[in-house]
C-alpha positions as CSV (number, residue, x, y, z in Angstrom):
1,X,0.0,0.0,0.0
2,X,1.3,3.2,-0.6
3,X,1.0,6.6,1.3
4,X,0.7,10.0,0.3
5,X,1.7,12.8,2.8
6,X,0.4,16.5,1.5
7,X,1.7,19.8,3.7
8,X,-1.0,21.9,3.7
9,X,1.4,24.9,4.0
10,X,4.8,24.9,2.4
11,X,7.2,22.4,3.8
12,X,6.5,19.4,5.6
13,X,8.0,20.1,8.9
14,X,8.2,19.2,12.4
15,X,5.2,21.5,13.4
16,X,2.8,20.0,10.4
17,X,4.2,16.6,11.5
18,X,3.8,16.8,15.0
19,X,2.1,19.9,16.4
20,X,-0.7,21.5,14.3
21,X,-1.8,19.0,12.1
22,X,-1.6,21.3,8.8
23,X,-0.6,17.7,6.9
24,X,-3.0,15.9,4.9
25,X,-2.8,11.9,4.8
26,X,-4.0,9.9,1.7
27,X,-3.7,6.3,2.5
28,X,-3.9,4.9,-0.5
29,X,-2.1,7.6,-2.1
30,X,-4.3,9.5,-4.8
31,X,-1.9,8.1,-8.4
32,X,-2.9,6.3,-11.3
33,X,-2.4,2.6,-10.7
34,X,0.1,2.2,-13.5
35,X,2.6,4.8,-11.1
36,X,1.4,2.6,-8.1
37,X,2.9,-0.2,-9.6
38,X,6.3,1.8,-10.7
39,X,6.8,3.1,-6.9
40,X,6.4,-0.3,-5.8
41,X,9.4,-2.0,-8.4
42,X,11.2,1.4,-7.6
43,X,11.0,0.8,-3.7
44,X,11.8,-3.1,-4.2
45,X,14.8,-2.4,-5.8
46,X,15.6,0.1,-3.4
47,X,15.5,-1.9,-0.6
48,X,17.2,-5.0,-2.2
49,X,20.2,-2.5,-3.9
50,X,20.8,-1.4,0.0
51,X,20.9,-5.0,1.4
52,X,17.9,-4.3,3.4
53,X,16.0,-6.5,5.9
54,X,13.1,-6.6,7.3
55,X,11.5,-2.9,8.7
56,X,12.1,-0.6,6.2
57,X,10.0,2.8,4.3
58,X,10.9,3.7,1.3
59,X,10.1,7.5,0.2
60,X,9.7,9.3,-2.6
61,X,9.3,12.8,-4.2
62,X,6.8,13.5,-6.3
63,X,7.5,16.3,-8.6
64,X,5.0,18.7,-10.4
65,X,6.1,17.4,-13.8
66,X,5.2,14.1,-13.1
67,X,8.3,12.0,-12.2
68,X,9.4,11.0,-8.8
69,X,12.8,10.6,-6.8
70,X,13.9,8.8,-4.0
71,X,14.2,10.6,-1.0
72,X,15.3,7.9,1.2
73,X,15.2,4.6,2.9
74,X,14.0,4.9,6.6
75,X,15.2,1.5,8.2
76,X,13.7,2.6,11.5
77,X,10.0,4.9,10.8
78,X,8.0,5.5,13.5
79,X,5.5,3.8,14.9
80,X,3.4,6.2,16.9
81,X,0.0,6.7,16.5
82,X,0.7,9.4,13.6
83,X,3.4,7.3,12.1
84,X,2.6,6.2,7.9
85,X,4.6,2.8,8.2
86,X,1.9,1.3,10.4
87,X,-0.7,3.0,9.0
88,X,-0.2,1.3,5.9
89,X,0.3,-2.2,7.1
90,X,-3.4,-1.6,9.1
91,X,-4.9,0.3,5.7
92,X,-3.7,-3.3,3.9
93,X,-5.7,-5.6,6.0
94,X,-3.2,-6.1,8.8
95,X,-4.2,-5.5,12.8
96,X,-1.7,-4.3,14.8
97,X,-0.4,-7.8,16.9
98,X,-0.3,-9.0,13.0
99,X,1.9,-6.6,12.0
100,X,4.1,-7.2,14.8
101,X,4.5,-10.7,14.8
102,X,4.9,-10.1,10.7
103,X,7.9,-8.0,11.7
104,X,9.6,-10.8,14.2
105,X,9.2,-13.3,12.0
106,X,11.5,-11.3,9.6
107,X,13.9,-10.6,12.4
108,X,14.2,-14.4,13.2
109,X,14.7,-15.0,9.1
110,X,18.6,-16.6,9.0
111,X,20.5,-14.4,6.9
């Protein structure tokens, strides 16, 4: 599932994160599915590139002429009641003891 985080004014900063709630949330994100599909291969690769495991967000940029960039992978997003990472796990079907035994499972994974 992928997330779509809009800052009502300007930047998307620690005050429209945390404080006044001047960020909009679309969970799913409002794209054409075609783009859904090219985030996902995009963040895939991402992850596997890095040699990730397990937990891991991977962001993006979209930009006003249509493309997107890769702002980052977080291997450690919140998890707070505000936080996207299990907000999309519960928006995908997941409950919130599912989603942590999903995780351990991964962590106990041999290498």
């Amino acid at each position: 599932m992928l997330g779509e985080i809009v800052p009502k004014r300007g930047l998307y900063d620690y005050e429209g994160k945390y404080l006044d709630g001047s960020t909009a949330l679309f969970i799913p994100a409002r794209i054409p599915q075609e783009q859904t599909e090219l985030l996902r291969r995009m963040a895939v690769a991402a992850y596997r590139a890095m040699d990730c495991m397990g937990l891991a967000r991977v962001d993006f940029f979209a930009l006003p002429d249509g493309s997107v960039r890769l702002n980052e992978i977080n291997t450690l997003p919140g998890f707070t009641s505000i936080s996207m990472f299990p907000k999309l796990f519960l928006a995908s079907g997941y409950t919130y003891p599912q989603l942590l035994d999903h995780l351990i499972e991964l962590a106990l994974e041999p290498r």
